[in-house]
C-alpha positions in Angstrom: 61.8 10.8 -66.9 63.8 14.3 -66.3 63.7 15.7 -63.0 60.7 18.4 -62.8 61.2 22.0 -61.3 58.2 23.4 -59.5 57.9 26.3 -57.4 55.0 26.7 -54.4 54.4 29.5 -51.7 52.0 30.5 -49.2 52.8 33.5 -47.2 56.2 34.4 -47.0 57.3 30.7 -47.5 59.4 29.6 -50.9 59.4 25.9 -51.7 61.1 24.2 -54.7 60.7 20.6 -55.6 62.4 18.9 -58.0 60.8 15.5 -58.4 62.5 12.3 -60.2 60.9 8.8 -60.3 62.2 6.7 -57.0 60.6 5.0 -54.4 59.0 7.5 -52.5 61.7 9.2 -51.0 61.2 12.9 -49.4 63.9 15.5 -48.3 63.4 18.4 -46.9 66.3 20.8 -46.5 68.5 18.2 -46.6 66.8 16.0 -43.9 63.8 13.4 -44.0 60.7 15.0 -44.1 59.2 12.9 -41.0 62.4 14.5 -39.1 61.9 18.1 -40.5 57.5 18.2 -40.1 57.4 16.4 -36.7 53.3 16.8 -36.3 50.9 14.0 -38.7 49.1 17.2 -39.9 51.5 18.5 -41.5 53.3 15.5 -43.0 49.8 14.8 -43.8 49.5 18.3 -46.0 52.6 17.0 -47.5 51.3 13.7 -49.1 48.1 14.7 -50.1 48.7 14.6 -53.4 50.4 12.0 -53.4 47.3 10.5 -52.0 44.3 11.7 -54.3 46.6 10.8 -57.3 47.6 7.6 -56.1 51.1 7.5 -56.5 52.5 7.4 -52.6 55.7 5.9 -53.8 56.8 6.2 -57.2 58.3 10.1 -56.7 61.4 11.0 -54.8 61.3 14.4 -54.3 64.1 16.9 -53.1 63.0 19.9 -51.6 64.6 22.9 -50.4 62.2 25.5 -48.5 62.6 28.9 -46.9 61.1 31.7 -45.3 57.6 31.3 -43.1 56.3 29.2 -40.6 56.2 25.5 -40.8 52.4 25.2 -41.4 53.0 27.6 -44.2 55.9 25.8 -45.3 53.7 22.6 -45.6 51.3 23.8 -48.1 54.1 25.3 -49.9 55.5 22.3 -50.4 51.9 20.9 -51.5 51.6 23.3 -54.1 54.6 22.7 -56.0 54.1 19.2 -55.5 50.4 19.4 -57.0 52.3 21.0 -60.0 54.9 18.7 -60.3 52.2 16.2 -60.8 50.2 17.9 -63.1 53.1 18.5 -65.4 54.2 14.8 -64.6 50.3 13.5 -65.7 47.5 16.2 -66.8 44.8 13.3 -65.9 45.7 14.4 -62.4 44.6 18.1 -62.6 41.1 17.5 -62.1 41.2 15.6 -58.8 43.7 18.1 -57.3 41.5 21.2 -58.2 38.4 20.0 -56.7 40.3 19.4 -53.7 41.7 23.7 -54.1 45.7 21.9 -54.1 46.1 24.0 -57.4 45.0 27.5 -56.6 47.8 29.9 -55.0 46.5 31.0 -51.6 46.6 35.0 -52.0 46.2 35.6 -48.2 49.1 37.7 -47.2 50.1 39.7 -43.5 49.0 43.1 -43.8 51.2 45.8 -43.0 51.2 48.2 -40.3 50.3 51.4 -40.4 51.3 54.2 -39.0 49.7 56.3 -35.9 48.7 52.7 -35.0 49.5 49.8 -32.8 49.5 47.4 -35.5 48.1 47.0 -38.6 44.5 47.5 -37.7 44.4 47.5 -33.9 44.3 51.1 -32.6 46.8 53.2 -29.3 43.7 53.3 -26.8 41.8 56.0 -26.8 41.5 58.8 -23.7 38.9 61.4 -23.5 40.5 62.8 -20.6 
């Protein structure tokens, strides 16, 4: 097996994966990805998939992410993971879906306008 290139992101976060077979190996930015997502949550977001598809530990996976928060990091990360797999096995595409690890969260911050305090709070208002 080649090494397969995916791409997640959620918010402003970028994640790219590039997943080989191994022994269940995860780097993050060049560290462990216990060391880089300290909480269970999110190292939990992180083997999902690895869980509904049953296949904890034949993947190492190299990731580099940017950009973003960590939570949003995390389901970056999950999302190009869930593709990697899919392109890996199609058998695995339906179990993912109904679990939403396939669709692209569109949700992003909206911006500030102008004449106001943020981007739909309001300056307070004086009568007097």
């Amino acid at each position: 097996m080649e090494v397969i290139h995916k791409i997640g992101r959620r918010k402003k976060s970028v994640a790219r994966v590039f997943m080989s077979e191994g022994k269940g190996n995860i780097t993050v930015n060049k560290k462990s990805f216990s060391d880089f997502f300290d909480t269970a949550i999110l190292q939990y977001k992180i083997q999902q998939p690895f869980n509904l598809t049953e296949t904890k530990d034949k993947f190492d996976l190299l990731v580099t992410v940017k950009g973003g928060g960590v939570n949003g990091q995390a389901e970056a990360i999950r999302l190009a993971i869930s593709r990697a797999l899919v392109e890996f096995n199609d058998e695995f595409k339906p179990a993912l879906k109904s679990e939403g690890l396939m669709t692209r969260d569109p949700r992003m911050v909206e911006r500030k306008k102008f004449g106001q305090k943020k981007a739909r709070k309001k300056f307070q208002f004086s009568k007097r």
